[in-house]
C-alpha positions as CSV (number, residue, x, y, z in Angstrom):
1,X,-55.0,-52.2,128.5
2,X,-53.0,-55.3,127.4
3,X,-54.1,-59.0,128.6
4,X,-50.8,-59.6,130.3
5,X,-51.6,-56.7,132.8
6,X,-55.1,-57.6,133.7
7,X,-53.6,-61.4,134.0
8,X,-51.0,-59.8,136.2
9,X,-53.5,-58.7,138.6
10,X,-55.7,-61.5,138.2
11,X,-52.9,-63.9,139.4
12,X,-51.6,-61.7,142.1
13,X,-54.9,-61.2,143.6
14,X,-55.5,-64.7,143.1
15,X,-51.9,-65.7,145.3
16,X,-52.0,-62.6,148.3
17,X,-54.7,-61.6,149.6
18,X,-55.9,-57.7,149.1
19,X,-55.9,-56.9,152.7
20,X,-54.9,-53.5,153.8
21,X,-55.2,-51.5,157.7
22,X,-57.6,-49.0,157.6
23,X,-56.3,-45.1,157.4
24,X,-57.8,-41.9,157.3
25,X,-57.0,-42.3,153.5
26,X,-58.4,-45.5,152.7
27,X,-61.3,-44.8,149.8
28,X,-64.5,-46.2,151.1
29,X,-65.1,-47.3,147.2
30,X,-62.4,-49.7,147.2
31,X,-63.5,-51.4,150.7
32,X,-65.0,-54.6,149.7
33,X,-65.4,-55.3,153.5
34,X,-65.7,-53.7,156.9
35,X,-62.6,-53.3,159.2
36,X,-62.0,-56.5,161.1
37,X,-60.9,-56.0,165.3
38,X,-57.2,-55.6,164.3
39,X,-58.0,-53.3,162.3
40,X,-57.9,-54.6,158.5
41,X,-60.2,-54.9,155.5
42,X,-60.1,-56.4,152.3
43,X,-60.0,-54.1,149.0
44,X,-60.5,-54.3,145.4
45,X,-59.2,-52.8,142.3
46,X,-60.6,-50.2,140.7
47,X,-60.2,-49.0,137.0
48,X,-57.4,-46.9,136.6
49,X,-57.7,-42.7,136.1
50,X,-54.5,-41.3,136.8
51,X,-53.7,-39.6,133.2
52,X,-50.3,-40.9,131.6
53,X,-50.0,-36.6,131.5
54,X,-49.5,-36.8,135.2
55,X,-47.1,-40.0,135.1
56,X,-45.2,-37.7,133.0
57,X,-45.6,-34.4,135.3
58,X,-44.0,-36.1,138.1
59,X,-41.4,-38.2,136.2
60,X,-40.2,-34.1,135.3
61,X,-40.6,-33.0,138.8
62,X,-38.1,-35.8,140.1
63,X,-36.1,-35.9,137.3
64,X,-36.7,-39.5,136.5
65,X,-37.8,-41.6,133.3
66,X,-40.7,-44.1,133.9
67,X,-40.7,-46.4,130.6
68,X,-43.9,-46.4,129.2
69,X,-44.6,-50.7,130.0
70,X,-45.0,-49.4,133.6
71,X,-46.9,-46.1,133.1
72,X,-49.5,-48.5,131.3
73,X,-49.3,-51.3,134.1
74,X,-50.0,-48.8,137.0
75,X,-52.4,-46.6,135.6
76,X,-54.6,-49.7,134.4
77,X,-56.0,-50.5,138.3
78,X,-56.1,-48.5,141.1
79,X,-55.0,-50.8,144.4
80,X,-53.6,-50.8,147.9
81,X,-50.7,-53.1,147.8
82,X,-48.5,-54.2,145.2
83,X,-46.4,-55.7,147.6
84,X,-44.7,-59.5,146.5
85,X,-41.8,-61.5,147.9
86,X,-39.6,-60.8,144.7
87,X,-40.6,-56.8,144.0
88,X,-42.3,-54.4,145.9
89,X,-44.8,-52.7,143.2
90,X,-45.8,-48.8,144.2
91,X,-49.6,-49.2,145.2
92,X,-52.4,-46.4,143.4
93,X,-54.9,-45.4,145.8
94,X,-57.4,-42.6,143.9
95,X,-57.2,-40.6,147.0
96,X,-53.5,-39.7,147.0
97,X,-52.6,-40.5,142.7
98,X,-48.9,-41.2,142.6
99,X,-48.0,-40.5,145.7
100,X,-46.1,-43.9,146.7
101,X,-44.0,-43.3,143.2
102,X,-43.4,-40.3,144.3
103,X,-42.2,-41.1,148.2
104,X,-40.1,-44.0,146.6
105,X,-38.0,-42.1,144.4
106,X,-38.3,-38.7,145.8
107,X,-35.1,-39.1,148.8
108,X,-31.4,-39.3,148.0
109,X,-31.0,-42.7,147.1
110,X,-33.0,-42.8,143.9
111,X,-30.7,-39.2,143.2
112,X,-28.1,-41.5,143.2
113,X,-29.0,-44.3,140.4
């Protein structure tokens, strides 16, 4: 894992808050606090395990190409929000790997770029 993606996370983490509502699909191991009364908690990163074989599974499934600087970035943490003002970054929970990659490109519009 290269320094500029764990400084990545370092400085978004350190500029929004990891807050996330609790689902029925929130992992317990990345809770780092209980549910508040409106219903959120704050998370943490986890090391990645999603295997760049399965980055490369789906990318075939959709018929898309993931460059290999992003397959490195997103498999290197597992988190619950990659949301930013400029870009919205697809999110890794362990429970559900890939799955916001795959509902973001798997609809008609991506089809079309």
């Amino acid at each position: 894992m290269t320094d500029l993606i764990i400084q990545f996370f370092k400085s978004y983490l350190k500029i929004f808050r990891p807050k996330a509502v609790f689902t029925i699909d929130t992992p317990k191991e990345m809770m780092q606090s209980s549910v508040d009364i409106d219903g959120w908690f704050e998370w943490q990163l986890i090391d990645g395990r999603i295997s760049e074989s399965e980055y490369l599974k789906l990318a075939q499934q959709i018929n898309v190409i993931f460059p290999k600087n992003f397959i490195e970035w997103h498999k290197a943490f597992l988190f619950l929000d990659g949301d930013c003002p400029i870009l919205r970054f697809p999110h890794s929970n362990p429970l559900q790997p890939l799955k916001e990659i795959k509902d973001n490109l798997d609809w008609f519009i991506p089809q079309h770029i």
